[in-house]
N, C-alpha and C positions, 0 to 999 in steps of 0.2 A: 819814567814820569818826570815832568819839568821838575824841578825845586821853583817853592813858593817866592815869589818877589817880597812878600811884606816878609817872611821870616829870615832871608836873606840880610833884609835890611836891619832887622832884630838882632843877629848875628854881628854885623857891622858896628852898630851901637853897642852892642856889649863890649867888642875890643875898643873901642873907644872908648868907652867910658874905665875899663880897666887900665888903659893907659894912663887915663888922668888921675887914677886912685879914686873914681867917684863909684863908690861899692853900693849904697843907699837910694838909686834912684830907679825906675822901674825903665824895663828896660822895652816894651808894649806901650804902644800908642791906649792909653788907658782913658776911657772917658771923663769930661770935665766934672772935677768931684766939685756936689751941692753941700752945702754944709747941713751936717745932722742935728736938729733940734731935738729937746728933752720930750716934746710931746709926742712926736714921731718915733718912738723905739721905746719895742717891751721887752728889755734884754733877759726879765723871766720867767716872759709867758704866761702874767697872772692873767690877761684877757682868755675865754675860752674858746674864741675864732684861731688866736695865735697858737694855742694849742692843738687843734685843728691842724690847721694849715703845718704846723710843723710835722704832728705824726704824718700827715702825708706827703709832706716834703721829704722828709726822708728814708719815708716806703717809697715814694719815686726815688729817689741818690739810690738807693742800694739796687732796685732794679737796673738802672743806667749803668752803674758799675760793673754790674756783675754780670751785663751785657757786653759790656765791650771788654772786660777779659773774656770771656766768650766767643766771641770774634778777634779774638787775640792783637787788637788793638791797645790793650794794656797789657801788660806782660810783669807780676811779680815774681820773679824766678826765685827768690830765697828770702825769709828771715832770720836773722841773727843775733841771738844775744836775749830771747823771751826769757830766759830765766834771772834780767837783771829787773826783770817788773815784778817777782817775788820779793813779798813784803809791802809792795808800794799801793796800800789797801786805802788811804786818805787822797786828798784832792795832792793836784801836782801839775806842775809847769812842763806841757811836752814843746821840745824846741827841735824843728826839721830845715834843713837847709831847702830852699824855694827854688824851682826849677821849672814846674809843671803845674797849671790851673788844678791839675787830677793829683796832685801828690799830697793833698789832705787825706785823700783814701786809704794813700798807701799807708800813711801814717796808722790810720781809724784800723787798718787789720792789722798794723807791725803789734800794735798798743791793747789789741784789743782784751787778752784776756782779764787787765786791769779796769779795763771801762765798767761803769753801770749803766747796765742797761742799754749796751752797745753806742753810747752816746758819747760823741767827742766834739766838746764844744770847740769853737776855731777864731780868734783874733783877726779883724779883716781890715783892711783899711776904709776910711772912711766914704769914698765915690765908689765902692763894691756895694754898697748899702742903698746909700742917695740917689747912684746913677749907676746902675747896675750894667752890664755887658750885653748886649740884647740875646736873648734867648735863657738871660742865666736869674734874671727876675727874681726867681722862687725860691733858687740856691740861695742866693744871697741874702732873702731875706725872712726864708724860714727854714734855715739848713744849719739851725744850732750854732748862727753866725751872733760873733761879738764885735760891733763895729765900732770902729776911735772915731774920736771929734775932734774938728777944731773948737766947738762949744765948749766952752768951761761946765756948763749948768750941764750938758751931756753926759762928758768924763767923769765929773761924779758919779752917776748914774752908774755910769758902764764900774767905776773901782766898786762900786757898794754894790753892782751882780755881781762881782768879781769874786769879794769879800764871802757873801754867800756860795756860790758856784762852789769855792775850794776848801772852804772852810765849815760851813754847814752841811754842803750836800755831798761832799768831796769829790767832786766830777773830777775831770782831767779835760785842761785847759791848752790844744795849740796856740803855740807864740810861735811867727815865723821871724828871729831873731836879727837876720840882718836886715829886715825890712824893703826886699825889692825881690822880683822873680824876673830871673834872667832864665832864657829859654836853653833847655840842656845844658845849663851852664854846672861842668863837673867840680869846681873848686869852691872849697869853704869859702863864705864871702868874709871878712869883719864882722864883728857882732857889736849892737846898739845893746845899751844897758834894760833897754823896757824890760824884755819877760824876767829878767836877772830881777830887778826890782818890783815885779809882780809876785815873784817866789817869795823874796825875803822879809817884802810885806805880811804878805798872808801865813808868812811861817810853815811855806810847801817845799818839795824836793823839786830840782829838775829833772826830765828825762831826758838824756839828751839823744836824738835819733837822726842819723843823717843815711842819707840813699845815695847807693850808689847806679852809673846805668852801665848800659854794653848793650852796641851797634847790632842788633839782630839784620835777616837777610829781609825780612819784610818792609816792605818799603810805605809808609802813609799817604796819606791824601795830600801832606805838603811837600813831597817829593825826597824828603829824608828821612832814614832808617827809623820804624821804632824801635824803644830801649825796653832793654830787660834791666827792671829795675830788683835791687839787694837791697834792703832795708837793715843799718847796723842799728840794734836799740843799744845803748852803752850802759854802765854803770849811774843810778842815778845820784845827782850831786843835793848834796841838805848845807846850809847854812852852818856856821860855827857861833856858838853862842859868847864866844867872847871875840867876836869883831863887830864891830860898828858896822849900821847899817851898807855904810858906801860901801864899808872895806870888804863884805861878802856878797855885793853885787859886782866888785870888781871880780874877787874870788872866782865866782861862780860862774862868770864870761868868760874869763881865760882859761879855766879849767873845760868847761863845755868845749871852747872853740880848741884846744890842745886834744881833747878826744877827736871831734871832725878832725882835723888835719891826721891824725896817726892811723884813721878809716881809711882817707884819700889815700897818704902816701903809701900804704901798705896793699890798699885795694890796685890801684893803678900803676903800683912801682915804680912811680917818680917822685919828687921832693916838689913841694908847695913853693912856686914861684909866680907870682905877677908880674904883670909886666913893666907894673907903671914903678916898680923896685929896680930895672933895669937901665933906668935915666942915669 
């Protein structure tokens, strides 16, 4: 089967953009994001249509899913590490390295014995919401998604679900921490301080959970291997009560991102190099 021209070019840009050390930009022709106003977003469902529409959003997501492992177009070959989610019975920052539009899922089963109610809320970006990907409308925006603004009067909004979400009802909240999804891309990216500073706010642990793949014989619709994905959950990371706020969002970055790399270089058996280190 040919390989895809657009994912080709996806590929291209990811080396590119790793050359220049640029980790933070998405590496998909992504649609032009509209900006999210406060009126526009029920980030807790008090309307009863949005309640609605979510139980059936995600009675649709979980049929979708659990079709296409089925058809063995998704492929989770192993979990690892469930018994670091023992204890972790309050709200909590789950952080997954960004790879695949589908690796929310992977996450929602790596996590799942901790969820309630099978519910794993998800941090999106702000045009996944405004201007959705066509066909993905309903994911987007009744699929237990939490979307950022560039609106200040929004972000509120979204830190005060936030606030409750982890703290009242103690859900468990995806943060995709380096904030860009590069396609099969195997290495830890840099991590941005957001979910670090969502944790230490709320007074939640991190989970930190990264995936790894491997090239199966099946080939997809865009011409290259599907992945069998390993899901590592890690030990999760809690705040020190005698550091300043900054100083256990720093903490809590470089410990997360020091667990991803010791996944990688163990799972893969090489040592974590970029390229743009190599100037």
């Amino acid at each position: 089967m040919e390989q895809s021209e657009y994912r080709l070019n996806v590929f291209k840009k990811i080396e590119e953009f790793e050359k220049q050390g640029i980790f933070d930009q998405d590496a998909e022709d992504d649609p032009e994001t509209l900006p999210l106003l406060p009126n526009k977003i029920d980030y807790l469902q008090k309307k009863l249509i949005n309640k609605i529409l979510t139980a059936l959003t995600l009675k649709k997501g979980r049929e979708f899913f659990e079709g296409q492992e089925a058809a063995g177009n998704l492929i989770i070959k192993d979990i690892i590490g469930t018994e670091n989610l023992l204890g972790v019975n309050d709200g909590a920052i789950v952080t997954c390295n960004h790879f695949h539009p589908f690796d929310n899922y992977i996450a929602l089963k790596a996590v799942r014995p901790c969820l309630k109610k099978d519910r794993l809320f998800k941090v999106i970006r702000e045009g996944n919401y405004t201007n959705p990907p066509k066909g993905f409308e309903l994911f987007m925006k009744h699929g237990d998604t939490l979307p950022l603004s560039s609106n200040h009067q929004t972000m509120r909004k979204f830190l005060d679900a936030l606030k409750v979400l982890l703290q009242e009802r103690h859900e468990k909240v995806l943060v995709y921490p380096e904030q860009s999804l590069w396609w099969n891309y195997r290495k830890p990216k840099p991590l941005k301080n957001g979910a670090f500073n969502f944790a230490v706010t709320n007074n939640v642990p991190i989970i930190p959970l990264f995936i790894t793949m491997e090239d199966t014989e099946k080939i997809g619709n865009d011409g290259f291997p599907i992945q069998a994905y390993t899901a590592f959950i890690l030990p999760p990371i809690y705040s020190d009560p005698n550091l300043s706020k900054q100083e256990n969002i720093t903490r809590m970055k470089e410990t997360n991102y020091k667990l991803w790399v010791e996944v990688y270089e163990k799972f893969y058996k090489i040592p974590l190099k970029y390229t743009c280190d190599e100037k």
